[in-house]
N, C-alpha and C positions, 0 to 999 in steps of 0.2 A: 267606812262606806256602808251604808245601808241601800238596801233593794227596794227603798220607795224612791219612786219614781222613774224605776225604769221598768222598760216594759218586758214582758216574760221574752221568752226564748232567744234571749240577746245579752246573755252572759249573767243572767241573773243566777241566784244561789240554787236552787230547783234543776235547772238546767245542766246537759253534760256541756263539757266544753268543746267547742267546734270540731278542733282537731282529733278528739276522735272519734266523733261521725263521721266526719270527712275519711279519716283511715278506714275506716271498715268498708263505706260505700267505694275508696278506691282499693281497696283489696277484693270486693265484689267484683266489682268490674276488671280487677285485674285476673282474677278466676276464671271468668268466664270467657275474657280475652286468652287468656292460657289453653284454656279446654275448647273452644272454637277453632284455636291453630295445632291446637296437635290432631282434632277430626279433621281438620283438612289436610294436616300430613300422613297421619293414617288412612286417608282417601286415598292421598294420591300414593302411596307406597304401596296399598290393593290395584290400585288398578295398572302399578308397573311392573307388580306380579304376575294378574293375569297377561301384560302383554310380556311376559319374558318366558311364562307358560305356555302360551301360543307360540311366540319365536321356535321353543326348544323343541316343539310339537314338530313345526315345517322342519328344524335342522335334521331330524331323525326321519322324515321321510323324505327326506333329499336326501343323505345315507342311504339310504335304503334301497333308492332308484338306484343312486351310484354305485352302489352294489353290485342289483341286478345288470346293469347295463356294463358293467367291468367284466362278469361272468357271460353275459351274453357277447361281449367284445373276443373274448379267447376262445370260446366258441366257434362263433364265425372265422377266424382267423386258422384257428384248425382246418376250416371246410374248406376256404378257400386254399391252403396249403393243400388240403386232400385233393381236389378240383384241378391242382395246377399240377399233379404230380405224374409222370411219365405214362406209369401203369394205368392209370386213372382214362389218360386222354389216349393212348394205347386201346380200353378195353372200348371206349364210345366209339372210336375209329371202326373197330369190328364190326361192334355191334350193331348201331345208329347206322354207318355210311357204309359197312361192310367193305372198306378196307383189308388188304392182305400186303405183306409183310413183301418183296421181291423173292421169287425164289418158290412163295409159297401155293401150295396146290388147297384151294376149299371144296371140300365134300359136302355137298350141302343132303341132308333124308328128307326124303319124300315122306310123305304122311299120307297116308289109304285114305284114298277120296277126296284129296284136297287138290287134286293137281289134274291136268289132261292128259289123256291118255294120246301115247308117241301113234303118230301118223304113218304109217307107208307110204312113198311117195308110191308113185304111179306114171311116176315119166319113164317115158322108152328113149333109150340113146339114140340117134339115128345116125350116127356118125358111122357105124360101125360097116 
């Protein structure tokens, strides 16, 4: 077989043989098909990190609320326990509505210059 008469780049003696141009250009492209999907799995694996970095960001301030709002729950629950408690609604009786006890005699002090001065009456009995 001689290479007259056929025309160059179609198997003549000069020329590579197809197949491996053919291999190289699909292992080009099989490259760059490779490296195009792993940038988009590496995309998308950053951006399910920022959203798992954000999530864990609210989880810890929601903790945090629930925290304070637990602390602030036994808190209140003390006050309203202080609030409800005998002595408690005892001492506002006194004080607020000036309540007394049966039985009991209240002294109340005067204070200089805050009060009227007691009156004489001035009736004559005439019964007498």
């Amino acid at each position: 077989m001689s290479s007259v008469g056929r025309p160059k780049g179609r198997g003549g003696k000069g020329d590579k043989p197809r197949s491996s141009r053919g291999k190289r250009t699909w292992s080009k492209l099989l490259a760059a098909a490779a490296l195009a999907y792993g940038f988009v799995i590496i995309m998308s694996f950053g951006e399910q990190f920022m959203q798992l970095r954000s999530i864990n960001r609210n989880i810890d301030q929601v903790q945090q609320k629930i925290h304070y709002m637990q602390q602030k729950n036994k808190e209140l629950t003390l006050e309203i326990k202080r609030l409800q408690s005998d002595a408690y609604v005892e001492r506002i009786a006194r004080e607020k509505l000036g309540l007394v006890k049966p039985g009991e005699t209240v002294l109340l002090q005067a204070e200089v210059g805050k009060g009227r001065p007691l009156q004489k009456s001035n009736k004559v009995d005439d019964t007498e």
